[in-house]
C-alpha positions as CSV (number, residue, x, y, z in Angstrom):
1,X,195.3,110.9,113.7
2,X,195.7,114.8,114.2
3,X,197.5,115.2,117.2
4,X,195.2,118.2,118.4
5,X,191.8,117.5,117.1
6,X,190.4,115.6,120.1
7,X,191.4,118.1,122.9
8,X,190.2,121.0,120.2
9,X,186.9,119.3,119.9
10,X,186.4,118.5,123.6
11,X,186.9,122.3,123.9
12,X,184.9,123.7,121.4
13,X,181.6,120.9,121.6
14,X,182.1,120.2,125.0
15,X,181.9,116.9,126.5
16,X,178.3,115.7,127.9
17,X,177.4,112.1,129.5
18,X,174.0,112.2,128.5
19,X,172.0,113.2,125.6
20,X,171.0,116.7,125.0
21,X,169.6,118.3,122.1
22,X,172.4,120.5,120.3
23,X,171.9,124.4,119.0
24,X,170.4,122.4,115.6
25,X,168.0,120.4,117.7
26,X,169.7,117.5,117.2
27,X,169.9,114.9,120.1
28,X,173.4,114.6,120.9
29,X,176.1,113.1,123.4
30,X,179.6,112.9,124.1
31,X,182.0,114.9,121.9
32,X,179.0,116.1,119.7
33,X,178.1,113.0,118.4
34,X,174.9,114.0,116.0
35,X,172.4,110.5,117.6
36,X,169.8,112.0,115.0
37,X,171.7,111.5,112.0
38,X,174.9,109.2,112.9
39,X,173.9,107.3,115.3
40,X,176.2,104.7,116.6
41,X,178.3,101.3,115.3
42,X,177.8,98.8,116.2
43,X,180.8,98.1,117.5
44,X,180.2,100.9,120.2
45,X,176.6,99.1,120.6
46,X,178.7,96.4,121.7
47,X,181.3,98.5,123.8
48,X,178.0,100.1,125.6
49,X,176.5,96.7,126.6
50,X,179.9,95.2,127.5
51,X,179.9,98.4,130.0
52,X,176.1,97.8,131.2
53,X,176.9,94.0,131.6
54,X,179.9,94.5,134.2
55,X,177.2,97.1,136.3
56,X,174.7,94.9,136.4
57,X,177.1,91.5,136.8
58,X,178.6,93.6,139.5
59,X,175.1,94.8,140.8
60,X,174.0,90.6,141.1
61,X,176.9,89.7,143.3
62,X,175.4,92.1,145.7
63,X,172.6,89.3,146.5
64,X,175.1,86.4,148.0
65,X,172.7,83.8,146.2
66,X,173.4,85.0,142.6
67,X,176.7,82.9,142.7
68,X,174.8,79.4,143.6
69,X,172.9,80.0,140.5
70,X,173.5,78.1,137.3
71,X,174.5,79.8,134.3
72,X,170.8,80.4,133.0
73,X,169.6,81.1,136.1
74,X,172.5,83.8,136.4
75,X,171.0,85.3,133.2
76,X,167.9,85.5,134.2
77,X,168.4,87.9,137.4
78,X,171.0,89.6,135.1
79,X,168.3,90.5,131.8
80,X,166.1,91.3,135.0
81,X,168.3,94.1,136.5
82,X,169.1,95.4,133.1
83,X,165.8,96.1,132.1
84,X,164.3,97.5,136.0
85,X,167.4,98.5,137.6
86,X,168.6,97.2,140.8
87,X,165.6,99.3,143.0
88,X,163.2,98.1,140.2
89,X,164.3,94.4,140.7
90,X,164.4,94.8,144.2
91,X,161.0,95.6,144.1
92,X,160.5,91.7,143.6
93,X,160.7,90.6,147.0
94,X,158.9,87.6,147.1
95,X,160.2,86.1,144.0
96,X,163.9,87.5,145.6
97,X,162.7,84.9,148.5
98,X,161.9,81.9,146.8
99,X,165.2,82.1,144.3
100,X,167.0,82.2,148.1
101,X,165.3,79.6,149.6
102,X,165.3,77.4,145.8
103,X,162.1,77.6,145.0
104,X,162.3,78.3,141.4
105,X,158.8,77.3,140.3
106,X,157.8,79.4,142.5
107,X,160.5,82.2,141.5
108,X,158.6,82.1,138.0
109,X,155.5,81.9,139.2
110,X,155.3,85.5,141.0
111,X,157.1,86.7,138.2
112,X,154.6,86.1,135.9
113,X,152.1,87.7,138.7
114,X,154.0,91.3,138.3
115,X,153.1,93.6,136.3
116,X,155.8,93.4,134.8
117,X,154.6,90.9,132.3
118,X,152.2,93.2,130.7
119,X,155.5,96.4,130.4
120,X,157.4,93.4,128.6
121,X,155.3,90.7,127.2
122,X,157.1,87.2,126.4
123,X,160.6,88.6,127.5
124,X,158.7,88.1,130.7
125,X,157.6,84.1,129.6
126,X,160.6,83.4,128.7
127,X,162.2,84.2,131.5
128,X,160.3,82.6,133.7
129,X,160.4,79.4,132.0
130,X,164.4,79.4,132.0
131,X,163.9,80.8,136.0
132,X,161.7,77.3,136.3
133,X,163.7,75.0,134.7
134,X,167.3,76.2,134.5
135,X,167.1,75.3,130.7
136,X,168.1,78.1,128.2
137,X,164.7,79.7,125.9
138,X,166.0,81.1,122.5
139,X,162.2,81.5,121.0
């Protein structure tokens, strides 16, 4: 690679953290990178979750429970804090309670009482169902 491209493009496009529509109207991020038209790999797809999932793993081990959970349980809170973020999934208080205390029918049963479940649909059954019996839903 060119020695003096990447600081020469940082320079001249700029480097932004979040998307912003460029001078063409396209939505953009980074170094320039056109989302409209290019897009990403999926390899950075990847890179980007890998990212997420070690804020949100590190996010979980802020509730001293999340550790005694099994591996499906884990998954749960963790699919949960991805898609409300940690003030969103705080926000479940009562089903927060009974995932303490081991109460994981009831766990899944105020989850399915949020209203969540109508912003998500069966994500929200699924979960549950793994949250109730520890077993892992692929459907």
């Amino acid at each position: 690679m060119n020695p003096f491209i990447k600081d020469l493009l940082i320079r001249d496009e700029g480097l932004r953290l979040t998307a912003y529509k460029c001078t063409a109207g396209r939505t953009t991020i980074g170094v320039g990178r056109n989302l409209d038209d290019v897009g990403i790999s999926a390899e950075e797809a990847d890179l980007l979750l890998q990212n997420d999932l070690q804020h949100i793993e590190a996010q979980a081990l802020t509730f001293t429970w999340y550790v005694t959970l099994d591996a499906v349980r884990q998954a749960v809170i963790l699919s949960m804090l991805f898609n409300l973020g940690l003030r969103g999934f705080q926000g479940f208080t009562n089903t927060i309670k009974d995932i303490e205390s081991g109460d994981f029918a009831g766990a899944a049963s105020r989850m399915l009482e949020s209203k969540w479940v109508k912003q998500v649909g069966q994500r929200a059954n699924r979960l549950a169902e793994m949250m109730k019996t520890g077993v892992l839903v692929r459907r």
